[in-house]
N, C-alpha and C positions, 0 to 999 in steps of 0.2 A: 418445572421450568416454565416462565411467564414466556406466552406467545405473545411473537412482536408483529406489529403491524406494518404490511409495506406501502406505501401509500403508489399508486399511480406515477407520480411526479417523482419520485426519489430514483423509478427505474428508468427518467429521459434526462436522470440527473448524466452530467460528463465530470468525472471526476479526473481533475488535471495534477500532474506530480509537482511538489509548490518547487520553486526555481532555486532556494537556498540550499538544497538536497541533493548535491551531486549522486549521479550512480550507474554505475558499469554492468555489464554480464560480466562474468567472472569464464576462463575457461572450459571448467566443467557445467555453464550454463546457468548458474546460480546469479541472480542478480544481488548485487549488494550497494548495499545507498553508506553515502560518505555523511553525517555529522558532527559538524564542530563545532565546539564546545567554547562560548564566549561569554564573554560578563567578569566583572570582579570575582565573585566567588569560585567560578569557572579556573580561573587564573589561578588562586589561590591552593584549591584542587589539583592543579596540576603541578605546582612548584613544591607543593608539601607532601602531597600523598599520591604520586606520581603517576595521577590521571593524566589518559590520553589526552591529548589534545582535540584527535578526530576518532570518532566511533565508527567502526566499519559494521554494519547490520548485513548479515547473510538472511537472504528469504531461503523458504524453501522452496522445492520444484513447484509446487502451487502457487504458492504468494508470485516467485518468477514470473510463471504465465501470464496472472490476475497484470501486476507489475507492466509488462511485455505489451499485453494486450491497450491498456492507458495511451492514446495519441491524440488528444485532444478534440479528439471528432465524435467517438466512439462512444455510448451511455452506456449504463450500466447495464441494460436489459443487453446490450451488444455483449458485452464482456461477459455475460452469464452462458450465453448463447455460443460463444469463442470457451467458454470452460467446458460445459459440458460434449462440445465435442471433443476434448484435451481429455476429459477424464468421464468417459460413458459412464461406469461402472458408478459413480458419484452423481448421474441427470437429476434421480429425484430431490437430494439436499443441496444439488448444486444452488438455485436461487438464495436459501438463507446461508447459506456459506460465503456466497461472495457478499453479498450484503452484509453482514457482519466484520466479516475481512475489510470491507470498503468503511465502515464504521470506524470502527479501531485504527486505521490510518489516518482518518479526519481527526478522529481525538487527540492522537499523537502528531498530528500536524505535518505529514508527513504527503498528504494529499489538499485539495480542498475542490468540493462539490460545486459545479454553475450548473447555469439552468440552460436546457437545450436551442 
């Protein structure tokens, strides 16, 4: 497996939840983000092959916290710091965990990274 590089800067990055992405805690604590589904072909999906409209995404109990933890003040080095007291047993992979978790969100556009 290719080690990744974390840079400095990536860990005073604040990663803000983007505004199109509505999303609730659910009552057994499970956050779960709202996306709809728009555009022509979007349309066409759902009138034909009776695609949802809106996609309900459940996190799990981790992603929840990582999720939870997000208020726009907070960096990543904060949120690493808010994991591993949530999940001791996980301290030493805690950094590349959330850091790849915090990846994956950016790709999927579901977050997006400023700078401190």
């Amino acid at each position: 497996m290719k080690q990744q590089k974390i840079s400095q800067n990536y860990l005073d990055q604040i990663p803000i939840p983007q505004a199109d992405r509505p999303w609730h805690v659910r009552k057994d604590g499970i956050v779960e983000i709202n996306i709809e589904h728009k555009g022509f072909y979007n349309k066409i999906a759902q009138k034909f092959f009776h695609k949802p409209r809106i996609s309900h995404i459940a996190l799990d109990a981790y992603g929840s916290k990582v999720w939870q933890s997000m208020n726009d003040e907070r960096t990543v080095y904060d949120i690493v710091q808010i994991m591993q007291q949530h999940f001791p047993h996980e301290k030493d992979r805690m950094l590349d965990r959330v850091v790849t978790y915090m990846a994956t969100l950016e790709q999927n556009k579901f977050i997006q990274m400023c700078q401190k």
